[in-house]
PLY file of the C-alpha trace (Angstrom):
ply
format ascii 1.0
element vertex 241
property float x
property float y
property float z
element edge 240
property int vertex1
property int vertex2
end_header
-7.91 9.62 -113.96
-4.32 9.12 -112.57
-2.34 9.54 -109.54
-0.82 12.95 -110.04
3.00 11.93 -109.19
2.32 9.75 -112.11
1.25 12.29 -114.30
4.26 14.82 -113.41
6.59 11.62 -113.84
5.02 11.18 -117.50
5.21 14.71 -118.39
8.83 14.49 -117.75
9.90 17.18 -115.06
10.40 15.24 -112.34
10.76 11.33 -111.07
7.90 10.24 -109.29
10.00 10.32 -105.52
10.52 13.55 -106.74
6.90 14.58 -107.63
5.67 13.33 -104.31
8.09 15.75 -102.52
6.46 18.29 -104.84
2.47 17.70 -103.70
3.70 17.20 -100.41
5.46 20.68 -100.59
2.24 22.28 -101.68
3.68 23.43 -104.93
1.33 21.77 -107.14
-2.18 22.39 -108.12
-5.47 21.61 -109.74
-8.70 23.88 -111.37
-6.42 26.43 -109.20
-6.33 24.33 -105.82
-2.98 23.30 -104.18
-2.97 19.81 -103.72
-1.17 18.16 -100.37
-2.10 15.00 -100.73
-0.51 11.73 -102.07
-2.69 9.48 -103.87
-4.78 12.57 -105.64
-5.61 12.04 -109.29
-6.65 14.31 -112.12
-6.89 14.15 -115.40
-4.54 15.65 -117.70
-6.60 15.72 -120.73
-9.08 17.70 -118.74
-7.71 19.47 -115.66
-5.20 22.21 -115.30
-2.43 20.97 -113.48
0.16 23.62 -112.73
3.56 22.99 -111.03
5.08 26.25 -108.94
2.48 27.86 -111.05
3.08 26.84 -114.13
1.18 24.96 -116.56
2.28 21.53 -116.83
3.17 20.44 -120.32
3.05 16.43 -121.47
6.18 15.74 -123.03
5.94 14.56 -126.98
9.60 13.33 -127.47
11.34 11.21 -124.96
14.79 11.75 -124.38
17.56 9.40 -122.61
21.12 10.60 -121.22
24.10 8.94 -119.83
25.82 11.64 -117.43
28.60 11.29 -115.38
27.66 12.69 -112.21
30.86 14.20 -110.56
31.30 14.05 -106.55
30.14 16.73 -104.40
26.84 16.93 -106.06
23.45 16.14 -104.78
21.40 14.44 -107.21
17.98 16.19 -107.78
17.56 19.43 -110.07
16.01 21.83 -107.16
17.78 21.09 -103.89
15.90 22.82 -101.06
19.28 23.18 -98.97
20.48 24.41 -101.85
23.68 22.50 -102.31
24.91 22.05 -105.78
22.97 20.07 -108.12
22.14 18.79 -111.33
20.54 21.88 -112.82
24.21 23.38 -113.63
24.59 20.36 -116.27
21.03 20.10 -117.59
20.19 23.42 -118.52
22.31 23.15 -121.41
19.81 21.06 -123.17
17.27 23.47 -122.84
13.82 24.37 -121.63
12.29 22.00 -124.07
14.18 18.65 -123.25
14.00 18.46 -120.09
14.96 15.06 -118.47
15.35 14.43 -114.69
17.40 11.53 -112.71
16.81 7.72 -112.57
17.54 6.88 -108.72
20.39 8.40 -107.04
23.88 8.34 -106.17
24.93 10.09 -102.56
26.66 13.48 -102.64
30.08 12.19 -102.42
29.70 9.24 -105.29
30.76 10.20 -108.94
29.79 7.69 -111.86
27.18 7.02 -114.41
23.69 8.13 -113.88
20.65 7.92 -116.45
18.54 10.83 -116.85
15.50 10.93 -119.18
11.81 11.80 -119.74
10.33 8.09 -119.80
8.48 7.78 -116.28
7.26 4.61 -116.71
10.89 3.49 -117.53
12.69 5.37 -114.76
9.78 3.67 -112.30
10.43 0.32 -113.00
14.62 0.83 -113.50
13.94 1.93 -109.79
11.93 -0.85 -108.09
13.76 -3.53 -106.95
11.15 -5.91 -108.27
13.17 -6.22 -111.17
16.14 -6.67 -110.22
18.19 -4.01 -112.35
22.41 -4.72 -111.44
24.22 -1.90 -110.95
28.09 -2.37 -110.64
30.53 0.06 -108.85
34.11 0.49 -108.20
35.11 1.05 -104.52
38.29 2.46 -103.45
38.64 0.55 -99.66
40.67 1.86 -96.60
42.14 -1.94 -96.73
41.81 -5.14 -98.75
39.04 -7.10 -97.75
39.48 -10.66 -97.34
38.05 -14.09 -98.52
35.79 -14.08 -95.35
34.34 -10.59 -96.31
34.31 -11.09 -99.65
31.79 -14.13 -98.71
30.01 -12.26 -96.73
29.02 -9.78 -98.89
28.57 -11.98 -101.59
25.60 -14.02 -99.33
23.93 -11.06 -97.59
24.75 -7.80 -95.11
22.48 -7.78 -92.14
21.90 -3.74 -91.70
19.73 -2.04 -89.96
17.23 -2.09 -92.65
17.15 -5.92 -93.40
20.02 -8.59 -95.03
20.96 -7.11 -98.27
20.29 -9.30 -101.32
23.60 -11.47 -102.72
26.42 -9.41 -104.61
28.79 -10.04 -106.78
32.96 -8.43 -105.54
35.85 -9.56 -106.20
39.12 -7.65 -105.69
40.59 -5.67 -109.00
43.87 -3.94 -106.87
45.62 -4.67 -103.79
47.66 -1.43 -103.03
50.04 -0.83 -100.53
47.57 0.62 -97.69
44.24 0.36 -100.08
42.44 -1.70 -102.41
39.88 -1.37 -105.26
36.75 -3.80 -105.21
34.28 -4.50 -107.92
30.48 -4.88 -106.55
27.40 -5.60 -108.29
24.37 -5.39 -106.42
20.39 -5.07 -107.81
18.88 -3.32 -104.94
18.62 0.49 -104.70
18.89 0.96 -101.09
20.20 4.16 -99.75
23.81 4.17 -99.37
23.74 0.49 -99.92
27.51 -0.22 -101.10
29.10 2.39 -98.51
26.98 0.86 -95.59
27.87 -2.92 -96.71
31.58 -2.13 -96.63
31.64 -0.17 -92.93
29.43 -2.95 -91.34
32.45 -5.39 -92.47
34.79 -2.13 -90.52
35.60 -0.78 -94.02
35.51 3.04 -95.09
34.89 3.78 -98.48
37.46 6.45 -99.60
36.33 6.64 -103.23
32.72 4.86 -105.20
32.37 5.23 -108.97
29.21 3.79 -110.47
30.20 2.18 -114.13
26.91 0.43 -115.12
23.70 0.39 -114.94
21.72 -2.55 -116.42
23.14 -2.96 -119.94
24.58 0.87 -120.04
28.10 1.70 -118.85
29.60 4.51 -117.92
33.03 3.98 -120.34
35.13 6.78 -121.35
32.56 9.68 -120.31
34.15 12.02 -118.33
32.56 13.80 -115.28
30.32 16.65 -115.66
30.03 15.05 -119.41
26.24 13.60 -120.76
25.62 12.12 -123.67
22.53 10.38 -125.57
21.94 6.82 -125.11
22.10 4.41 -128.59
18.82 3.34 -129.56
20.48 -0.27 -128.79
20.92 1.17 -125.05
17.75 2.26 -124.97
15.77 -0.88 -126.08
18.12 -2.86 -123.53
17.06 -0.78 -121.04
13.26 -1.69 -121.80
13.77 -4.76 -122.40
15.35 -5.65 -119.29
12.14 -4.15 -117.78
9.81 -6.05 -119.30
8.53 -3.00 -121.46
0 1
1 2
2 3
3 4
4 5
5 6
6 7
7 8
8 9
9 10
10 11
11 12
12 13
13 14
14 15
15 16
16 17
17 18
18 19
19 20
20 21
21 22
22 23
23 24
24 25
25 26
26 27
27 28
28 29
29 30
30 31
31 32
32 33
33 34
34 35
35 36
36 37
37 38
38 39
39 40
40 41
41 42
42 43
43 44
44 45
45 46
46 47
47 48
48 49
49 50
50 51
51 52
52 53
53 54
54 55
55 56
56 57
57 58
58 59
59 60
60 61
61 62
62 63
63 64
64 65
65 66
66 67
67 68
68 69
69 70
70 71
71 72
72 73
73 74
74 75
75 76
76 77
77 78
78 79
79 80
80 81
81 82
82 83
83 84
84 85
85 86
86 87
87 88
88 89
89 90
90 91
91 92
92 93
93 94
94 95
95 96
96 97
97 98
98 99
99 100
100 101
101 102
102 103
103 104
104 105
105 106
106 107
107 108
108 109
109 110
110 111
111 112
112 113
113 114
114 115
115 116
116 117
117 118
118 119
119 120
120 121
121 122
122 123
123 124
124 125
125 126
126 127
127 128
128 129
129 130
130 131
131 132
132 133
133 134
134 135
135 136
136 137
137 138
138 139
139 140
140 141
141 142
142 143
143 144
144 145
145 146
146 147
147 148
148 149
149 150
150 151
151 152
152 153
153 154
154 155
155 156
156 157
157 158
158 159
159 160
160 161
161 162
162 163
163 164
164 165
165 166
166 167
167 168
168 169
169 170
170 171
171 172
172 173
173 174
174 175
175 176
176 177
177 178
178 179
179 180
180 181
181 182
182 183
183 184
184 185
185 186
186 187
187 188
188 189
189 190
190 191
191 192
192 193
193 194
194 195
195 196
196 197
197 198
198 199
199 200
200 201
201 202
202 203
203 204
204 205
205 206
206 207
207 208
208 209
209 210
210 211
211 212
212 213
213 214
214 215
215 216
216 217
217 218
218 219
219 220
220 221
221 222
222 223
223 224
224 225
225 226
226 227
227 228
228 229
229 230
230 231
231 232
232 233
233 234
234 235
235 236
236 237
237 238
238 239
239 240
């Protein structure tokens, strides 16, 4: 027996945050029962677990995907305020390779995001427990200073705890702007953009351009492409798996 989210994760149609919006949503089932509650387990060797009322299908091949997730989309494939999402870019790779997103970037961010099948890899990418880096480049409303820079590089307080040490340094001083490089290993929500305004920064632009041993390079936005088997077994190994 598992916990279901865990079995939807594995199947490969959703992430496990997003499978527990799923149960909670009542659009998951059982033997024919609708299942509410987090922390249910079947079996998917024996049970008939159905999603929206269809049959729910273990993957067989797992797939991995660099894509670079363009700005003004929100990153989940079924949006329930149906703002634009990742579905427009996915479907191309059809019914039978489907592959959903590891963590998130806000609606306004653009840069790299991984997308694949592997739940127990997209789990763990995700926990902060291991301490996956993820490095951005921020366009600033001004150049932060030696002072902030320290700041950020020891801790944030915000309103959900002191952030964990960074990594910035400055790559542009422009006449009223500047672009910063951060790399941070915690997957807190809005993380970077909250860091910069409690220093009285506004973020005008954030690009994600790596994720663990996988950058984002020349891939242009809207654009996916499949991971190198050397990405891949950097990814796990930098896991533990």
């Amino acid at each position: 027996m598992e916990r279901l989210q865990k079995i939807l994760s594995r199947a490969g149609v959703a992430s496990r945050r997003e499978a527990e919006r799923w149960i909670v949503e009542g659009r998951v089932s059982v033997n024919g029962t609708v299942v509410r509650k987090l922390g249910s387990q079947a079996d998917p060797a024996k049970d008939s677990i159905k999603v929206d009322g269809k049959r729910l299908k273990i993957a067989a091949v797992p797939l991995y995907f660099a894509f670079h997730k363009p700005p003004g989309i929100i990153t989940t494939l079924d949006d329930p305020e149906h703002r634009p999402d990742l579905r427009q870019f996915i479907h191309r790779l059809g019914e039978k390779r489907r592959v959903f997103p590891v963590g998130r970037l806000d609606f306004n961010s653009e840069g790299l995001l991984l997308l694949t099948n592997d739940g127990e890899l997209a789990q763990r990418l995700t926990h902060p427990r291991f301490g996956v880096k993820k490095v951005y480049r921020v366009k600033l409303s001004a150049c932060p200073g030696e002072r902030e820079l320290a700041a950020l590089s020891q801790g944030i307080r915000l309103e959900d705890g002191v952030t964990a040490h960074a990594r910035v340094r400055v790559l542009e001083k422009l006449k009223k702007n500047a672009w910063v490089e951060i790399e941070i290993q915690e997957g807190r929500n809005r993380e970077v953009r909250r860091m910069f305004a409690a220093l009285g920064y506004f973020v005008e632009k954030l690009i994600r351009i790596r994720v663990g041993p996988v950058a984002l390079g020349l891939l242009a936005p809207g654009k996916l492409r499949p991971l190198s088997q050397l990405e891949i077994n950097a990814l796990k190994h930098a896991v533990g798996l």
